[in-house]
C-alpha positions in Angstrom: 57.6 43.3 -52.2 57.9 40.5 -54.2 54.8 38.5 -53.4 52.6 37.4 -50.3 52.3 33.5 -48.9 49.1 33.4 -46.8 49.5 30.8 -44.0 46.2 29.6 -42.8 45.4 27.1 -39.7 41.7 25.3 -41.1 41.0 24.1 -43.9 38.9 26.5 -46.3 37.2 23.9 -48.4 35.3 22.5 -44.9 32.1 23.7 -43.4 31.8 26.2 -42.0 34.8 27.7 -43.1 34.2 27.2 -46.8 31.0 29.8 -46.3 33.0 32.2 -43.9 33.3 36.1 -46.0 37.0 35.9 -44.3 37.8 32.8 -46.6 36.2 34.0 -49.7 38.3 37.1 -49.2 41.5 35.4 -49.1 40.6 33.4 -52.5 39.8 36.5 -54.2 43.3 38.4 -53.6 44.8 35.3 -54.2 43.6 34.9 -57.3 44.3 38.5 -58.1 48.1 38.1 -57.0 49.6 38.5 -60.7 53.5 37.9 -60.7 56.3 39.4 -63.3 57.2 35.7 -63.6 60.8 37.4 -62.8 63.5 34.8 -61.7 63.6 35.1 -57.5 66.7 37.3 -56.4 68.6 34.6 -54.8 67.8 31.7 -57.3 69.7 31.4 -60.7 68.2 29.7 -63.6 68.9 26.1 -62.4 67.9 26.5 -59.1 71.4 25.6 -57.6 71.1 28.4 -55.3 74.7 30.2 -56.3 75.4 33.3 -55.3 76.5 35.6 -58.7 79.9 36.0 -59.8 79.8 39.6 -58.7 78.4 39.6 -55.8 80.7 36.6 -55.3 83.5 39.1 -55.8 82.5 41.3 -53.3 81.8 38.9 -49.9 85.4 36.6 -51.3 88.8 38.6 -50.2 90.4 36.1 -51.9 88.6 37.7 -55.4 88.0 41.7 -54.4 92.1 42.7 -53.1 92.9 44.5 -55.6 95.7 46.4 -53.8 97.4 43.1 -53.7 98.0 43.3 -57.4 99.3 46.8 -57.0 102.1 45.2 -54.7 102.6 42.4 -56.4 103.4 44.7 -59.7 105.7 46.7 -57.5 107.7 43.4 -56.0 108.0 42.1 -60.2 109.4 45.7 -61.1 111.9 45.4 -58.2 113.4 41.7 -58.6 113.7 42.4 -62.7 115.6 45.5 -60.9 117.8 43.8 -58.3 118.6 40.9 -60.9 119.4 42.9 -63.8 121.1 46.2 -63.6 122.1 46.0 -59.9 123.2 42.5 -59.7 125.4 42.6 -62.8 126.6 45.8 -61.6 127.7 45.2 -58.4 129.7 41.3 -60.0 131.5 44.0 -62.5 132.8 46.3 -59.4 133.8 42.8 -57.9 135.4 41.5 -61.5 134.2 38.2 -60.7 131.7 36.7 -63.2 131.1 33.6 -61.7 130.0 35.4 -58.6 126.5 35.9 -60.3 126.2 32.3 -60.3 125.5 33.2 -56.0 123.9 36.6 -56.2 121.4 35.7 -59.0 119.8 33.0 -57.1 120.0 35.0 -53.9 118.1 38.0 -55.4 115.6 35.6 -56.9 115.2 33.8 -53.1 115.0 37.2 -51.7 112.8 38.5 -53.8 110.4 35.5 -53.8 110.3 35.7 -49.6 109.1 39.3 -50.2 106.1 37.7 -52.5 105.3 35.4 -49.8 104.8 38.3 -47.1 103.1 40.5 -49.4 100.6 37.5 -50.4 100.1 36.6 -46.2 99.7 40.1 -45.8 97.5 41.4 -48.1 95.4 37.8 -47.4 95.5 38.8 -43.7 95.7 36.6 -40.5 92.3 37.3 -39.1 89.1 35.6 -39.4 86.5 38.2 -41.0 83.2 38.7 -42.9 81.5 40.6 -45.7 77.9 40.6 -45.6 75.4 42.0 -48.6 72.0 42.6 -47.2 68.6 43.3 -48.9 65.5 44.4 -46.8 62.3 44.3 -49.1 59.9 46.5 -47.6 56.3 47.4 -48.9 55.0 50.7 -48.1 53.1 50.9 -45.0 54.3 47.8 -43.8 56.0 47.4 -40.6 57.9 44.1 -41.2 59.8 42.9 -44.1 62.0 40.1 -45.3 65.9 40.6 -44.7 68.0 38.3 -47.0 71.7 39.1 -46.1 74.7 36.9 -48.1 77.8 36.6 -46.0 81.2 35.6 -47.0 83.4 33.7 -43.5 86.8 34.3 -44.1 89.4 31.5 -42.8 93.1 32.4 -42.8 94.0 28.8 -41.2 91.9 25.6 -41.3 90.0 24.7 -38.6 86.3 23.8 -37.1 84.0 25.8 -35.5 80.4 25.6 -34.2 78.3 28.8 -35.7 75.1 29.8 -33.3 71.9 30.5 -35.2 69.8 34.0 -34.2 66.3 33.1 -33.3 64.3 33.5 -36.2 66.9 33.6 -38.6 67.1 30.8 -41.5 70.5 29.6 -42.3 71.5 27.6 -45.4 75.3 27.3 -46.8 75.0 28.2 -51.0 75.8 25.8 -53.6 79.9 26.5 -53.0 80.1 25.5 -49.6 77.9 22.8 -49.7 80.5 20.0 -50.0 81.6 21.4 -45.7 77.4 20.8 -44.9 77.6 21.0 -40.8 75.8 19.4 -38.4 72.7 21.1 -37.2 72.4 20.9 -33.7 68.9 21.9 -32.1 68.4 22.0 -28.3 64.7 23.5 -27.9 65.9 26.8 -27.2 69.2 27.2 -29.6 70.6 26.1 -32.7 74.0 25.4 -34.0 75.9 25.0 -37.0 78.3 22.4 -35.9 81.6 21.6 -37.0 81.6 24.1 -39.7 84.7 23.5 -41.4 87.4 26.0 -43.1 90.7 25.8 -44.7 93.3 27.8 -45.4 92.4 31.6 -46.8 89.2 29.9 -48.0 85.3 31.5 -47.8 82.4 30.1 -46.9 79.0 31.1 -48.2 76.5 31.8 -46.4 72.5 32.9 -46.6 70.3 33.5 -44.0 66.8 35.0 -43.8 65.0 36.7 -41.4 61.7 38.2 -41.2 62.1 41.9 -39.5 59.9 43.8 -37.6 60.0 48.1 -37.1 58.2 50.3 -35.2 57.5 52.4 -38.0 56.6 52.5 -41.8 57.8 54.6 -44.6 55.3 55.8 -46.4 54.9 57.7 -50.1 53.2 61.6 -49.6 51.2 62.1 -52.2 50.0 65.6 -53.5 46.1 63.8 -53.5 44.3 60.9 -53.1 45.4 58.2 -56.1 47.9 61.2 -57.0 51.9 61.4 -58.1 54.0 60.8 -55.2 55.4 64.0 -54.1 57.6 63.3 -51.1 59.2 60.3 -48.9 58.6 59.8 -45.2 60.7 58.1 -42.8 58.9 56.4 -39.7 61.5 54.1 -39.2 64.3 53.8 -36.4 66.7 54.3 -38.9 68.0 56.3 -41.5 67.5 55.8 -45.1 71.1 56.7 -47.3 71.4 58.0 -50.7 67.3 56.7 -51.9 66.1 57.2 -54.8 62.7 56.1 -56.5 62.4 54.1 -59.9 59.3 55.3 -61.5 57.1 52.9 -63.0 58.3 53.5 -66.7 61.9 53.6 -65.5 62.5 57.1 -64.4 64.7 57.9 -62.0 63.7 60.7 -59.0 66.5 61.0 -56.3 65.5 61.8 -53.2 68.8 61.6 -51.2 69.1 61.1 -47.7 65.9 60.7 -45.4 66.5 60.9 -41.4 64.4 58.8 -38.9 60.6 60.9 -38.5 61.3 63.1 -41.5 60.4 63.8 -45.0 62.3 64.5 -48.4 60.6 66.0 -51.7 61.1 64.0 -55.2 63.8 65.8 -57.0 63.9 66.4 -60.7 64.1 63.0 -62.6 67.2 62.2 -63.7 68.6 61.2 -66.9 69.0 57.9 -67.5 70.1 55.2 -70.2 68.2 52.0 -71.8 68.6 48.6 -70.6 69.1 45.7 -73.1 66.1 44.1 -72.7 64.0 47.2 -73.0 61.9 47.0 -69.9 63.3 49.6 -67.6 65.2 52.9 -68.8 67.1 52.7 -65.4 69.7 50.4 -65.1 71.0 48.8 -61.6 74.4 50.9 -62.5 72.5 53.9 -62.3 70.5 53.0 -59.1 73.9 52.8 -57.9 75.5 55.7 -58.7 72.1 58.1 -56.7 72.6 55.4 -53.8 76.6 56.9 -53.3 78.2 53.9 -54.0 81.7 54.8 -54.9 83.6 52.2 -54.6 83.7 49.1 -57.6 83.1 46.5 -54.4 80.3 48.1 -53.4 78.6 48.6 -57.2 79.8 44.6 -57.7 77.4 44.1 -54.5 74.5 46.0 -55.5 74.7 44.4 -59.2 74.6 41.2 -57.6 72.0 41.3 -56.2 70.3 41.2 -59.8 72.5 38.1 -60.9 74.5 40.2 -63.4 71.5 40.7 -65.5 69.7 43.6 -66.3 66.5 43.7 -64.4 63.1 46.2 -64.3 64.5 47.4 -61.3 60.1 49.1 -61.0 58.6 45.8 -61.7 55.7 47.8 -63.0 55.3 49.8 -59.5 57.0 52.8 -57.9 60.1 51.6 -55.8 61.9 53.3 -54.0 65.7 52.0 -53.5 68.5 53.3 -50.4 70.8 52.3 -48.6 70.6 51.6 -44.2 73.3 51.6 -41.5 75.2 48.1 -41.4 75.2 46.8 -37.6 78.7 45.8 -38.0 78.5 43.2 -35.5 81.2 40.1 -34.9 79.6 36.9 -36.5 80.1 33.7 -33.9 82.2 35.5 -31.5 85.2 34.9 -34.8 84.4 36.7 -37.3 84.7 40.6 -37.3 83.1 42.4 -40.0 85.4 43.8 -43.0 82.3 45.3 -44.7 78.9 44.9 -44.7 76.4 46.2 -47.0 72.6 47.3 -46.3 70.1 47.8 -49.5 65.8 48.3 -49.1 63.8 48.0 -51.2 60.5 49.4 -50.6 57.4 48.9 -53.1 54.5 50.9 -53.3 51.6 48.4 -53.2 48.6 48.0 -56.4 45.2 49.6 -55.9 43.1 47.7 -53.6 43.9 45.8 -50.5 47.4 46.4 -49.3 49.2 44.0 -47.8 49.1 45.1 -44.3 45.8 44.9 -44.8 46.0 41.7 -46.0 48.2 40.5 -42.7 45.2 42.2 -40.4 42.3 40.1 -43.0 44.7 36.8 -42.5 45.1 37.5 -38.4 41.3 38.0 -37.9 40.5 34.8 -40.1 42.6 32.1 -37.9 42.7 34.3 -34.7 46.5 34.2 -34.4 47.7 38.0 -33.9 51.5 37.5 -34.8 50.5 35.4 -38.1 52.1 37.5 -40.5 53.0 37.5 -44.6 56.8 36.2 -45.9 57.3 37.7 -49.3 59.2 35.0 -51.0 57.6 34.6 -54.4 56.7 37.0 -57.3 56.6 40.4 -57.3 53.8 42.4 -56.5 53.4 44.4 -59.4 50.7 47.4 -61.6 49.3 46.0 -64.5 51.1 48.1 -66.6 48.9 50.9 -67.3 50.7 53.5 -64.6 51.4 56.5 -65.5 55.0 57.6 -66.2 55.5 59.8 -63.1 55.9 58.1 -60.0 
């Protein structure tokens, strides 16, 4: 959904390709291709590749235990307890004032070994991950690019060698880059080696992956060119709490769709105005339809936007849900603490869609599996939609 790179294997400008109707073709929605001029999701302004400082919250334990703060306030309350009123106490009972010169720094010792376990404790001992993943989907389409963020929690240093999924692009983010492993590449696997952690330390990760489904989800429509009415499922999968931002902002929720069913459009709902005026739907309101509850999992989804308020439409309809995690053990080390799954799936502009672009692009250079990465601009309307979805 946000933008189409069309790989070709000869060279157009040469005879007798520069004549062929499938080159010409190619050209033409090329040059039609219009872009928001919207940063990318996973790029900030600099192009240091960081990851945001909420969704940096939510994938770094070390940053989102908040219960430890709970216990810590509780271990304060009882040291300013056990050295005040009961220490003093039990030295009058005794009659012995020097004695506090023993019990005060015992309490204090005492009370400063019960900081330490809670602190190991609420830090853990295991080594875990939290992963934030975003499929962008275009309606229709049967493959999509996954973008997952993934914090790897160390509770002790040490070096490890990380295998790489086939198909799958790795890169450590601007935080972790100063521990840049080894890649290892034998012809049929690769490795991250000697991947190094310390101490209750994260590292960042992001890795990309183009996915493939057996199914679309597509956008019923009461007519031909008409107001979408209803969202189909096709896919393997269930889609969670979805809901579709209008063109002009509005939100519809739709709720949850089940694998080879359909959901109506519900009443739109209320919504506020973001600062910069381009979307009356805000991500915090996304978040609340999807049923995210918890602050971790609104830090995530905000994150993904790098803290800044986004036109969450991009001039189309898009519809927004969440998908089952796979809650799988990361290197054979790491076992997943929580993992987040968002889609994004756009409706595509009047004309040539893109899977009909990847079928155009497959007949040109004869290669059946050549397929469409969106990593650049959005594919957006030109602004003239109408209000309903």
């Amino acid at each position: 959904g946000l933008g189409v790179a069309s790989i070709a294997t000869y060279d157009g400008s040469a005879e007798p390709h520069v004549f062929a109707a499938e080159t010409r073709e190619l050209v033409r929605h090329a040059m039609d291709a219009r872009g928001a001029g919207d940063v990318p999701l996973d790029v900030d302004l600099e192009g240091n590749g960081r990851v945001g400082g909420s969704l940096r919250a939510s994938l770094d334990p070390n940053e989102g235990f908040r219960p430890a703060l709970a216990l810590v306030a509780l271990v304060l309350l009882l040291y300013v307890v056990v050295v005040g009123p009961m220490n003093f106490g039990y030295v009058a009972r005794k009659g012995r004032p020097t004695l506090a010169l023993l019990t005060t720094p015992a309490a204090a010792l005492g009370c400063f070994l019960v900081l330490l376990v809670v602190g190991y404790v609420g830090k853990g001992t295991s080594l875990r991950h939290r992963t934030v993943a975003l499929l962008e989907l275009t309606e229709g389409q049967t493959r999509g690019l996954e973008r997952r963020y993934r914090g790897l929690f160390t509770t002790r240093p040490l070096s490890f060698d990380l295998p790489v999924e086939p198909g799958v692009a790795v890169r450590l983010l601007a935080e972790s880059r100063d521990r840049e492993p080894l890649r290892l590449h034998d012809g049929a696997a690769r490795t991250l080696h000697d991947l190094r952690g310390g101490l209750w330390e994260t590292i960042f990760l992001q890795e990309q992956e183009v996915r493939r489904f057996g199914g679309r989800v597509r956008f019923e429509r009461r007519s031909e060119g008409g107001p979408i009415a209803a969202i189909r499922n096709e896919l393997a999968e269930p889609l969670l709490g979805a809901v579709l931002v209008a063109p002009g902002g509005a939100l519809y929720p739709v709720g949850d769709v089940p694998p080879g069913r359909s959901a109506p459009l519900g009443p739109a709902a209320a919504t506020g105005t973001a600062p910069t005026g381009t979307s009356n739907a805000t991500p915090a309101e996304v978040a609340q339809h999807l049923g995210l509850e918890e602050i971790e999992e609104r830090e995530a989804f905000a994150g993904l936007f790098r803290d800044r308020w986004t036109d969450l439409s991009r001039g189309t309809a898009v519809l927004w849900a969440r998908m089952p995690a796979p809650e799988k053990t990361i290197g054979d080390r790491f076992a997943p603490e929580r993992e987040q799954r968002f889609v994004r799936i756009v409706a595509p502009r009047s004309g040539v869609s893109i899977a009909d672009r990847g079928e155009l692009l497959d007949a040109a250079t004869g290669l059946g599996n050549l397929g469409q990465i969106g990593v650049g601009r959005s594919e957006v309307g030109t602004g003239d939609e109408e209000e309903t979805p």
